[in-house]
N, C-alpha and C positions, 0 to 999 in steps of 0.2 A: 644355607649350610650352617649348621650348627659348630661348636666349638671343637667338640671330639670329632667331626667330621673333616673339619680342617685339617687338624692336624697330622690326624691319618691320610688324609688328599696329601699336605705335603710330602710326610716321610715317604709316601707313595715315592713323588715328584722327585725328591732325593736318593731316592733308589736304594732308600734301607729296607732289605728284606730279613731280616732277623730284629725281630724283638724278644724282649723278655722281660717279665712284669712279674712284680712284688704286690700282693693286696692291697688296694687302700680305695676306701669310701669315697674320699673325693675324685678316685681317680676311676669309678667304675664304669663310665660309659663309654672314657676309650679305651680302655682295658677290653671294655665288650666289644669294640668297636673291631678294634686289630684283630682279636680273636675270627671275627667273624671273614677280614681282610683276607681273600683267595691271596693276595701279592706279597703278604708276607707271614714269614714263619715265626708265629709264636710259641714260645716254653716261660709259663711259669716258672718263676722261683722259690722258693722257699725261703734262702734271703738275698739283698743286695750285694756284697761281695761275692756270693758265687752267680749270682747274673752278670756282675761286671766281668768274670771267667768266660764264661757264656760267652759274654757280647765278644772278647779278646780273642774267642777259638772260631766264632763267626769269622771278623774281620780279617784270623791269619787264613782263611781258607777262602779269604777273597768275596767277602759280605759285607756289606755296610751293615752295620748294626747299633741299636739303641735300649736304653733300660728307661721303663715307668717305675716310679719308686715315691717314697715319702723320704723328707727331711729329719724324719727321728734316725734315721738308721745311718746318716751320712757317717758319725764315729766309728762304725761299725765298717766302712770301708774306704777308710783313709787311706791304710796300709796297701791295698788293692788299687787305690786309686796312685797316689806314690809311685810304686815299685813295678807295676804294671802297667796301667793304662800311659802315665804319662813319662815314664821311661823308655817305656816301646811307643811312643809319640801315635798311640791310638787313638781317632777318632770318634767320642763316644759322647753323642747326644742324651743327656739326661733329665730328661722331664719329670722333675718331683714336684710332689704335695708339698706345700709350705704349710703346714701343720705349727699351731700354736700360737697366733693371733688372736686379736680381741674376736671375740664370741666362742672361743673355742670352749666345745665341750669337757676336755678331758684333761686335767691339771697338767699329767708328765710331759703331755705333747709341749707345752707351755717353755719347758726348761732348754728343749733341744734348738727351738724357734732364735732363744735368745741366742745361741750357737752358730745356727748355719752359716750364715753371710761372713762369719770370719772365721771359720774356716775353711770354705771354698777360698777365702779372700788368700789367707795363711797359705793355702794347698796354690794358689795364684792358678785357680778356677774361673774362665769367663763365667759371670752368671746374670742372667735376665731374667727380673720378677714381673710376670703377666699380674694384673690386678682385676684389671677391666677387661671384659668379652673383645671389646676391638684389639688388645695387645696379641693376640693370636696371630694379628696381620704379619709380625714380623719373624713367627717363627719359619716360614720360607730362608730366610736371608740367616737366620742363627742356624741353621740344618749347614746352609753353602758353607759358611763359614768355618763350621765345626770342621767338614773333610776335606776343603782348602789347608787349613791352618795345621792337621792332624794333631789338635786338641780336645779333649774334655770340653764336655760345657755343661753347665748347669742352668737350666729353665725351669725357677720357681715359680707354682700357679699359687696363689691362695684361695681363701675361702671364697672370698668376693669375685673372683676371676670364673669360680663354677657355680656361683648366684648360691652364696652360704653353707652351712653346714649343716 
């Protein structure tokens, strides 16, 4: 079972049937993955804040739901994440691109990278960085946890976690 296969197997297993994905390179094969998922409902976004909406009108209508996203855009939905997600104590698995790591291509991705982790930290965001192909093992147990606890979570992949850039 491959990587993107897992993890679709899980959210399967956790019974998110709403997703909703933002574009990103590293994250295209489970992006293709869920899309292609008969068990769960995907809508692209356009951007992360209004999937995190998404995922929030899923959930009040009685869905579990999850966004695929990149680490450049997390400033972009602080406020969304605050005011919403985690004052209406909604459970919202978030599987991003950890973009801006040594080999990274693209300079800006570079500036947000030094960012992420304190501001999830700041926002007192769980967050788990997969590195290695076996760290997937434990995204089973980050899914329970997420809709036990009715928290956010953040699960950064990096380059190395999807065998480079």
């Amino acid at each position: 079972m491959t990587v993107s296969e897992k993890i679709v197997s899980d959210f399967i297993k956790n019974k998110v049937e709403f997703i909703t994905t933002v574009p990103c390179k590293q994250l295209a094969t489970v992006i293709d993955k869920i899309e292609k998922c008969d068990e769960i409902y995907h809508i692209p976004s356009n951007k992360e804040d209004e999937g995190m909406g998404l995922c929030a009108g899923a959930f009040m209508g009685g869905k579990r739901s999850a966004i695929v996203m990149q680490n450049t855009a997390i400033g972009v939905t602080i406020n969304t994440l605050v005011t919403l997600t985690q004052f209406y104590r909604l459970p919202l698995p978030m599987l991003i691109s950890y973009r801006g790591e040594l080999g990274e291509p693209v300079a800006c991705q570079v500036e947000m990278a030094v960012h992420t982790k304190a501001l999830l930290e700041q926002l007192k965001i769980p967050t788990y960085h997969f590195h290695k192909e076996n760290d997937v093992q434990e995204f089973d147990s980050i899914l329970k946890h997420t809709f036990m606890s009715n928290k956010p979570v953040a699960i950064l992949t990096d380059a190395t976690f999807w065998n480079g850039y």
